[in-house]
N, CA, C and O atoms as a GROMACS GRO file, in nm:
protein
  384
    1UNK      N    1  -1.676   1.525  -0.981
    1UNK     CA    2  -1.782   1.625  -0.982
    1UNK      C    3  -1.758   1.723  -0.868
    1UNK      O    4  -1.782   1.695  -0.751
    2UNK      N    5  -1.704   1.855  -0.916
    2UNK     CA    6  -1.713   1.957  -0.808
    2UNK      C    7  -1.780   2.027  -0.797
    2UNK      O    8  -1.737   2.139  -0.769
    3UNK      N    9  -1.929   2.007  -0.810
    3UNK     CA   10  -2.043   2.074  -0.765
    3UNK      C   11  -2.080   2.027  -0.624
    3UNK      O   12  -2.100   2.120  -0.546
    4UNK      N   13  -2.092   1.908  -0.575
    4UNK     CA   14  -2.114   1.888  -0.471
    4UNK      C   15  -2.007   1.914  -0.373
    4UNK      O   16  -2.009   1.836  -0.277
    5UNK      N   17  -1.926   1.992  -0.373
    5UNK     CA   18  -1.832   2.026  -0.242
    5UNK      C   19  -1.890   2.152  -0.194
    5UNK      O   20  -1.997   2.201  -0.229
    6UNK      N   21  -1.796   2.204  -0.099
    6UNK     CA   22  -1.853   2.349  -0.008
    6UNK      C   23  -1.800   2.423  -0.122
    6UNK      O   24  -1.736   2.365  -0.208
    7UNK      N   25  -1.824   2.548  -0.126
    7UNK     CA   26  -1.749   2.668  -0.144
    7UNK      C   27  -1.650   2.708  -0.046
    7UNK      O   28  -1.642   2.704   0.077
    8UNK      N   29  -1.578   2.748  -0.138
    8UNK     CA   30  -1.440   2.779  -0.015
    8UNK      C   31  -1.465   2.872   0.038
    8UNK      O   32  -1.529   2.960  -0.018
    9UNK      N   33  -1.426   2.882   0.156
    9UNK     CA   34  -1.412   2.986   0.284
    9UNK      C   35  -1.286   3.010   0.359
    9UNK      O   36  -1.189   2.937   0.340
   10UNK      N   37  -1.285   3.089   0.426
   10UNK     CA   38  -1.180   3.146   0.465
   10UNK      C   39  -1.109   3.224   0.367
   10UNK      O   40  -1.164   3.279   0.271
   11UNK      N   41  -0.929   3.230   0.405
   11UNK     CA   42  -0.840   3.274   0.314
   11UNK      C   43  -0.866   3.236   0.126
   11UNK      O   44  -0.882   3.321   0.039
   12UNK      N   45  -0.863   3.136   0.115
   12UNK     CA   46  -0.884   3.055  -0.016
   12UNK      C   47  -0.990   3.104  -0.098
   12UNK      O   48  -0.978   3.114  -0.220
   13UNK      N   49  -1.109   3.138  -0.027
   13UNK     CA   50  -1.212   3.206  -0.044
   13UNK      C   51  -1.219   3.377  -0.097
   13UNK      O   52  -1.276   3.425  -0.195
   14UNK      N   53  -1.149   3.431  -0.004
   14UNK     CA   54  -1.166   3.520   0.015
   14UNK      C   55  -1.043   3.575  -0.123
   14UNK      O   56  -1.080   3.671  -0.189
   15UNK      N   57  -0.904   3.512  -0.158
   15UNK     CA   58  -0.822   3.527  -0.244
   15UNK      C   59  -0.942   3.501  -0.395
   15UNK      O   60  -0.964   3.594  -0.472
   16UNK      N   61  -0.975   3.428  -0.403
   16UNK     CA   62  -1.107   3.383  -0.545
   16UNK      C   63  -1.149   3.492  -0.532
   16UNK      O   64  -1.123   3.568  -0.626
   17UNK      N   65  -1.222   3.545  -0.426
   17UNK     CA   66  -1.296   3.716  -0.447
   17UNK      C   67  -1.222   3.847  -0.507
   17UNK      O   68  -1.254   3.949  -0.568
   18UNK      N   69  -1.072   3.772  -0.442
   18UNK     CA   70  -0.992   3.920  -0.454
   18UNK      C   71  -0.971   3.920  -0.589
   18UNK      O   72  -0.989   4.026  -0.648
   19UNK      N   73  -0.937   3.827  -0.648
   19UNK     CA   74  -0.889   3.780  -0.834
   19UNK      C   75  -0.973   3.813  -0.906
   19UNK      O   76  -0.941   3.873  -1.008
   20UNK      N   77  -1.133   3.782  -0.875
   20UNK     CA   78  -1.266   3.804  -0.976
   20UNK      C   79  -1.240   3.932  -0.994
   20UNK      O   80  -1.293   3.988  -0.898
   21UNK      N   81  -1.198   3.999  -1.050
   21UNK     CA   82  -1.170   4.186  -1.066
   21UNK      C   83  -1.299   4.196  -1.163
   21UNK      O   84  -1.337   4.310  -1.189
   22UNK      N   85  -1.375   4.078  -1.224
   22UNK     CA   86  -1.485   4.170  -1.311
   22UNK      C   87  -1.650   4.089  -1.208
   22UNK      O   88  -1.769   4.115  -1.227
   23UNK      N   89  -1.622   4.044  -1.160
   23UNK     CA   90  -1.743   4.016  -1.039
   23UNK      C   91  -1.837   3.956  -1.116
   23UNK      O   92  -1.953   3.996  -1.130
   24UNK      N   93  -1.760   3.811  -1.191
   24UNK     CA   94  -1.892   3.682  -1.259
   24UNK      C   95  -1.887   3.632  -1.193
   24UNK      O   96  -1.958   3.532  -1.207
   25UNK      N   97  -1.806   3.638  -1.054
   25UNK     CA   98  -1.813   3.483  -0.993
   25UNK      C   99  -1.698   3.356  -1.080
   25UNK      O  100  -1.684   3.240  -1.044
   26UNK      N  101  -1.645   3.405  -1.171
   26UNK     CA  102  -1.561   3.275  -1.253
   26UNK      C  103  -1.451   3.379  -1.239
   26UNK      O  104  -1.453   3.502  -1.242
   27UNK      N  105  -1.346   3.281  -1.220
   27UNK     CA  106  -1.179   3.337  -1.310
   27UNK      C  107  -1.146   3.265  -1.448
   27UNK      O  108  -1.164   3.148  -1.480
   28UNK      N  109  -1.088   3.383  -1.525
   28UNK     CA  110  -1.026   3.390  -1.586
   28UNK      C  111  -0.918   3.316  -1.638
   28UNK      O  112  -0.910   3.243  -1.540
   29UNK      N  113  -0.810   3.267  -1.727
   29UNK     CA  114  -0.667   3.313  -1.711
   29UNK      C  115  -0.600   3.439  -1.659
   29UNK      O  116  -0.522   3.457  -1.566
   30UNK      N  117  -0.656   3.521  -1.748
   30UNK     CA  118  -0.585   3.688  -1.692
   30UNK      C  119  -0.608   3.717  -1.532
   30UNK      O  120  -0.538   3.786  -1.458
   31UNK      N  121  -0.704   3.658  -1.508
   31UNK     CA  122  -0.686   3.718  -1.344
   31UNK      C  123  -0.655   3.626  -1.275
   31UNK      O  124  -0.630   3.650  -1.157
   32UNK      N  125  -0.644   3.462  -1.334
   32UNK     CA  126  -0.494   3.442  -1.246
   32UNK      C  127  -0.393   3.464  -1.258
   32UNK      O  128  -0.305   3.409  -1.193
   33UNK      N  129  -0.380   3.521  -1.314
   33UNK     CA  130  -0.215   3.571  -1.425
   33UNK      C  131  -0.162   3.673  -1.326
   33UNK      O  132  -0.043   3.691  -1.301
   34UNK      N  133  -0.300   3.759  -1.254
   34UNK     CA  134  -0.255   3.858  -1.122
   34UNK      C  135  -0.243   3.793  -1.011
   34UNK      O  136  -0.294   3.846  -0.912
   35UNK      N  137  -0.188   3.686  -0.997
   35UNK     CA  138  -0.104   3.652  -0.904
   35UNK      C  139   0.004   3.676  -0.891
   35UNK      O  140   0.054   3.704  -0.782
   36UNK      N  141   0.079   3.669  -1.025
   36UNK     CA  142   0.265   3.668  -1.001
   36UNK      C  143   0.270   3.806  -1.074
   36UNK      O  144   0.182   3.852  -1.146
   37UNK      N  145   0.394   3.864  -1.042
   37UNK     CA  146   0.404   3.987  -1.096
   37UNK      C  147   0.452   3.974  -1.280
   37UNK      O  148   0.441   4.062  -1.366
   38UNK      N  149   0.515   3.811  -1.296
   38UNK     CA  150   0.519   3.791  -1.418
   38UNK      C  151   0.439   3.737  -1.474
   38UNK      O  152   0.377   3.642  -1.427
   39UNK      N  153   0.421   3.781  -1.582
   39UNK     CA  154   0.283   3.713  -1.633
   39UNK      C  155   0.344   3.573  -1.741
   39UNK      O  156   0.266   3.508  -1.810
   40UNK      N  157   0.484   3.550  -1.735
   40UNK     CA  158   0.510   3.470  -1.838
   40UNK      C  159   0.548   3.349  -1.675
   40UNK      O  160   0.624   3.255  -1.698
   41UNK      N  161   0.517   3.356  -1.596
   41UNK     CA  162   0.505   3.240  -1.484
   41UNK      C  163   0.483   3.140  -1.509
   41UNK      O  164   0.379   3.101  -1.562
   42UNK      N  165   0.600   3.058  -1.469
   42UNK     CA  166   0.557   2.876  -1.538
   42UNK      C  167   0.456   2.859  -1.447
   42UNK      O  168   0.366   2.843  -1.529
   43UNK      N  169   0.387   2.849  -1.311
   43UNK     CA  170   0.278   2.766  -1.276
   43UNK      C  171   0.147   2.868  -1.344
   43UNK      O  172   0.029   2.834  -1.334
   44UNK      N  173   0.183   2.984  -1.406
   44UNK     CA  174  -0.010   2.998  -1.393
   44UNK      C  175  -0.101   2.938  -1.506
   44UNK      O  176  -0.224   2.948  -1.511
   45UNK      N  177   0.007   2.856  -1.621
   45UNK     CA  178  -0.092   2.800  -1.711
   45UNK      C  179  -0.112   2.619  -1.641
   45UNK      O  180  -0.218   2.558  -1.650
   46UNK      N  181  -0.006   2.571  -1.584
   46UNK     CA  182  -0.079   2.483  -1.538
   46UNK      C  183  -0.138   2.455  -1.410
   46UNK      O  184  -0.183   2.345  -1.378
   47UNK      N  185  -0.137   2.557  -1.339
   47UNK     CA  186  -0.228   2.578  -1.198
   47UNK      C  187  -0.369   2.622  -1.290
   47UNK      O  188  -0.467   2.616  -1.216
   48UNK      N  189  -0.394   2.652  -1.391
   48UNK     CA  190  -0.578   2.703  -1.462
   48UNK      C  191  -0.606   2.578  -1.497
   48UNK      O  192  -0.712   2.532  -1.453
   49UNK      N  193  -0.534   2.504  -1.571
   49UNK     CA  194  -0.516   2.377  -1.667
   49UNK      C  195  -0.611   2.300  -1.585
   49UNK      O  196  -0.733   2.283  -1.592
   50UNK      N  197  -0.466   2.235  -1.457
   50UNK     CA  198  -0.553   2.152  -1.373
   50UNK      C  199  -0.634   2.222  -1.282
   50UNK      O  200  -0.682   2.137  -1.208
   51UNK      N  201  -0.672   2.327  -1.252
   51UNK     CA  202  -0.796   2.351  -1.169
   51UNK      C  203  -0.905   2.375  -1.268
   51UNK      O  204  -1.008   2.412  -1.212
   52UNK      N  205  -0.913   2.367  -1.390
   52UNK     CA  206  -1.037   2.369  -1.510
   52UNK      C  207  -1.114   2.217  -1.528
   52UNK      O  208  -1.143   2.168  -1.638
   53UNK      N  209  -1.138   2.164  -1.416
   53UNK     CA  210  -1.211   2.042  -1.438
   53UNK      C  211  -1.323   2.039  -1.515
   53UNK      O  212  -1.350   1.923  -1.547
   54UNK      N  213  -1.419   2.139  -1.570
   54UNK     CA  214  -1.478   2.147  -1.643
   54UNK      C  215  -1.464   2.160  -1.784
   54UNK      O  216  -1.548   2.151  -1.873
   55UNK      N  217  -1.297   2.192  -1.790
   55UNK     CA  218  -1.226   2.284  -1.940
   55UNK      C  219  -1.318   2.380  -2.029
   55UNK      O  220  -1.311   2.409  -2.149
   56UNK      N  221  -1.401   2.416  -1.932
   56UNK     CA  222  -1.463   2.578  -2.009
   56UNK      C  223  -1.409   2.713  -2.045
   56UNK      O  224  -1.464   2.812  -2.093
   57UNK      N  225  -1.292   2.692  -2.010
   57UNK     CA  226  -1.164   2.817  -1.963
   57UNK      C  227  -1.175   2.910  -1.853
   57UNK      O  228  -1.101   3.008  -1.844
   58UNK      N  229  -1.299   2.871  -1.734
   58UNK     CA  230  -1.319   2.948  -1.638
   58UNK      C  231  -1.270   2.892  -1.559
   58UNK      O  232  -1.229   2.782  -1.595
   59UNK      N  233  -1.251   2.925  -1.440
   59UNK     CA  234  -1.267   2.835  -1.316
   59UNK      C  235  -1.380   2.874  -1.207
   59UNK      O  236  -1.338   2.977  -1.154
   60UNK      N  237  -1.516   2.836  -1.144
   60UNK     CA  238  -1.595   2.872  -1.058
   60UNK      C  239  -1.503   2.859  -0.933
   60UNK      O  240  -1.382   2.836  -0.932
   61UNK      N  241  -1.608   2.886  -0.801
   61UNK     CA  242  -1.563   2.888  -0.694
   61UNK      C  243  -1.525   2.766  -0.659
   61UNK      O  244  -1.409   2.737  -0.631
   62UNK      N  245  -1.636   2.674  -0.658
   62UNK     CA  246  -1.570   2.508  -0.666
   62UNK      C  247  -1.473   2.446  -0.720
   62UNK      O  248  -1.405   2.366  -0.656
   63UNK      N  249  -1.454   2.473  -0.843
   63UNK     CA  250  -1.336   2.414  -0.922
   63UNK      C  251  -1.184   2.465  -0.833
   63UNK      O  252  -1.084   2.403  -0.799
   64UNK      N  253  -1.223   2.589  -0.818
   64UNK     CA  254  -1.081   2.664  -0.707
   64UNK      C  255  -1.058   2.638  -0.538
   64UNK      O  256  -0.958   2.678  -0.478
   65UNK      N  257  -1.148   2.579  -0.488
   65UNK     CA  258  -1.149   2.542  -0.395
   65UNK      C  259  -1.104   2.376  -0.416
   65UNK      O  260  -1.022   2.320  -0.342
   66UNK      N  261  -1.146   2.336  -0.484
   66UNK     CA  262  -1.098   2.156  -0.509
   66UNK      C  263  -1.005   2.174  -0.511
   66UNK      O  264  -0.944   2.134  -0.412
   67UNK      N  265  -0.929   2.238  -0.609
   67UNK     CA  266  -0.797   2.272  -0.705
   67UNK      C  267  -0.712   2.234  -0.606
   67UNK      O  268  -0.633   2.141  -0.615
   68UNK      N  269  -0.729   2.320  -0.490
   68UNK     CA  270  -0.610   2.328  -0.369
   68UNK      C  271  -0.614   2.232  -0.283
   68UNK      O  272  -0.527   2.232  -0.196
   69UNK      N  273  -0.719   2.118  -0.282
   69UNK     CA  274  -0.774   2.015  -0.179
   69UNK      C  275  -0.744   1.892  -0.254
   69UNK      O  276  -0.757   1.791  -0.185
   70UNK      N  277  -0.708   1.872  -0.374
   70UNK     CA  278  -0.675   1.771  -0.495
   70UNK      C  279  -0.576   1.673  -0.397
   70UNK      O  280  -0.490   1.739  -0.337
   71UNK      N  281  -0.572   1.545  -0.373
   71UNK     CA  282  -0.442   1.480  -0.275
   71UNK      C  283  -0.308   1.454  -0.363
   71UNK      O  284  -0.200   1.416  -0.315
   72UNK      N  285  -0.332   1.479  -0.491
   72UNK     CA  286  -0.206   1.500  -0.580
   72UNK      C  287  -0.097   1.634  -0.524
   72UNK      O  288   0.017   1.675  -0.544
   73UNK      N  289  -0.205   1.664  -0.452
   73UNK     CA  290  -0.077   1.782  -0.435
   73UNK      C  291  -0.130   1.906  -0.496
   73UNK      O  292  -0.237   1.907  -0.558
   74UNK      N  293  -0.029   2.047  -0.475
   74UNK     CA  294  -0.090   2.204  -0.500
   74UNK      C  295  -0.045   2.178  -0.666
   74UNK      O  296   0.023   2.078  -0.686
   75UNK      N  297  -0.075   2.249  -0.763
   75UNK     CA  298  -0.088   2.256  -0.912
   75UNK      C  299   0.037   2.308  -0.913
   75UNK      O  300   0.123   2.223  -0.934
   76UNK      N  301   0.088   2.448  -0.892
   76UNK     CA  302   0.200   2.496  -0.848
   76UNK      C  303   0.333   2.448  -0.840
   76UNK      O  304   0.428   2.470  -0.916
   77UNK      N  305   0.326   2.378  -0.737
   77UNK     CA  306   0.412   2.319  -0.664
   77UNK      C  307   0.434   2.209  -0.755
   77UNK      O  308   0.550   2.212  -0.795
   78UNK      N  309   0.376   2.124  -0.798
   78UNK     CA  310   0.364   1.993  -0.867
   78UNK      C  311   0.459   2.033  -1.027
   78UNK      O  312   0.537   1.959  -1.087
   79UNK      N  313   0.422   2.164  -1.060
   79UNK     CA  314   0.500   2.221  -1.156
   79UNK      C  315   0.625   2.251  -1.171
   79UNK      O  316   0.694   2.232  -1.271
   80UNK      N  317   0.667   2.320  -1.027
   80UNK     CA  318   0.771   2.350  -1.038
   80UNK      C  319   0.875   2.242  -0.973
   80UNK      O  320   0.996   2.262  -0.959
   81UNK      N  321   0.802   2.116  -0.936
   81UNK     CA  322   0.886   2.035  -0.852
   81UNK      C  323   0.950   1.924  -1.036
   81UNK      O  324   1.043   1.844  -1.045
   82UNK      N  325   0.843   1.974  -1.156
   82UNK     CA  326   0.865   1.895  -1.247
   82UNK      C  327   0.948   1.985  -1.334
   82UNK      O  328   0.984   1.936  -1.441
   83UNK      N  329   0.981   2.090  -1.312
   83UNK     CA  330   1.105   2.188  -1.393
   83UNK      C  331   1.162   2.152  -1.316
   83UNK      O  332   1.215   2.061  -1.380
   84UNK      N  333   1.227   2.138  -1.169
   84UNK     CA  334   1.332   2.106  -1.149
   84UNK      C  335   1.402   1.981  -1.156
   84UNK      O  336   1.523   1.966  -1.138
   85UNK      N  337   1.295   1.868  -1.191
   85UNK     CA  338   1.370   1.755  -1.213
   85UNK      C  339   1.407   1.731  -1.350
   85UNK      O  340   1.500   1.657  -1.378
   86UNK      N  341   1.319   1.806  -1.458
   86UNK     CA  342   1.380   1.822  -1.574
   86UNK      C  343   1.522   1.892  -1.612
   86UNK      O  344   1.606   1.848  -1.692
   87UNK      N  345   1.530   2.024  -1.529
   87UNK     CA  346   1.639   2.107  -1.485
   87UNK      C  347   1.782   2.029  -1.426
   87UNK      O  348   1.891   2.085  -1.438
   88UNK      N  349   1.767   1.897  -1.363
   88UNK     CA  350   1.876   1.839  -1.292
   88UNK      C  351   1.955   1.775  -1.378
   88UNK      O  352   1.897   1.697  -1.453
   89UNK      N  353   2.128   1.791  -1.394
   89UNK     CA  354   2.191   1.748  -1.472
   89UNK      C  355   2.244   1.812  -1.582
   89UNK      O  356   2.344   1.776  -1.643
   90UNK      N  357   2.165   1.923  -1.608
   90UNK     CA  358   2.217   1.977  -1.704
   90UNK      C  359   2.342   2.104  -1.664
   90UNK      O  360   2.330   2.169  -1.560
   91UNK      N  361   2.408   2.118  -1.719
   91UNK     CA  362   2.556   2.178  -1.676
   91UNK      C  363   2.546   2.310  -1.719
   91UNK      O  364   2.512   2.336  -1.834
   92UNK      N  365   2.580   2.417  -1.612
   92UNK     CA  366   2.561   2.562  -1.692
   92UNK      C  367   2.624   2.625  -1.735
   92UNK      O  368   2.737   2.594  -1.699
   93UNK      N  369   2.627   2.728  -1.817
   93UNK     CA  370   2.744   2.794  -1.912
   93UNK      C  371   2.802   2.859  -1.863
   93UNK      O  372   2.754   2.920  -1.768
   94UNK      N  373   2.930   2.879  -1.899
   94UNK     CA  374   3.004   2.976  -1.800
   94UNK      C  375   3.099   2.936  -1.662
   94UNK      O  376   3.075   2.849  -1.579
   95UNK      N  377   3.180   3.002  -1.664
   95UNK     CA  378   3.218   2.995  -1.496
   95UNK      C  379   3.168   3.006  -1.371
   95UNK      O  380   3.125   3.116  -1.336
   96UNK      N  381   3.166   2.910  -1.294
   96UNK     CA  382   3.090   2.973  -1.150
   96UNK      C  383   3.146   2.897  -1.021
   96UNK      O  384   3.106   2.927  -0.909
   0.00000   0.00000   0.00000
């Protein structure tokens, strides 16, 4: 239950404000999607995924503040640490 935590503050906080570009107070997909300049970015569907503890397709301020406090680790990071172990072994084309 991430209703009973703080709202985030500081930096973390203040990034959730910068993303809300339509000012509900919830994100989006699309405005996390303005994080990376690509929008086809392997972490931003599963950085929403797992920070959607509610699976309403929003994320509130709470849900985004947990998200990053989770002891599993950043959503992100957890992603891309699992493309690269899928990635290991396989041999690439070409000369190099």
């Amino acid at each position: 239950d991430t209703s009973i935590l703080p709202i985030c503050k500081d930096s973390l906080g203040w990034m959730f404000n910068k993303l809300d570009m339509n000012y509900d107070l919830l994100l989006d997909p699309s405005e996390i999607s303005a994080i990376y300049l690509d929008k086809y970015e392997p972490c931003v569907k599963p950085l929403f995924n797992s920070c959607d503890s509610f699976k309403d397709g929003k994320l509130s301020n709470n849900e985004w503040c947990y998200c990053f406090q989770k002891p599993s680790g950043l959503p992100c990071q957890n992603e891309m640490n699992r493309i690269q172990k899928l990635s290991r072994g396989k041999s690439l084309l070409g000369k190099f």
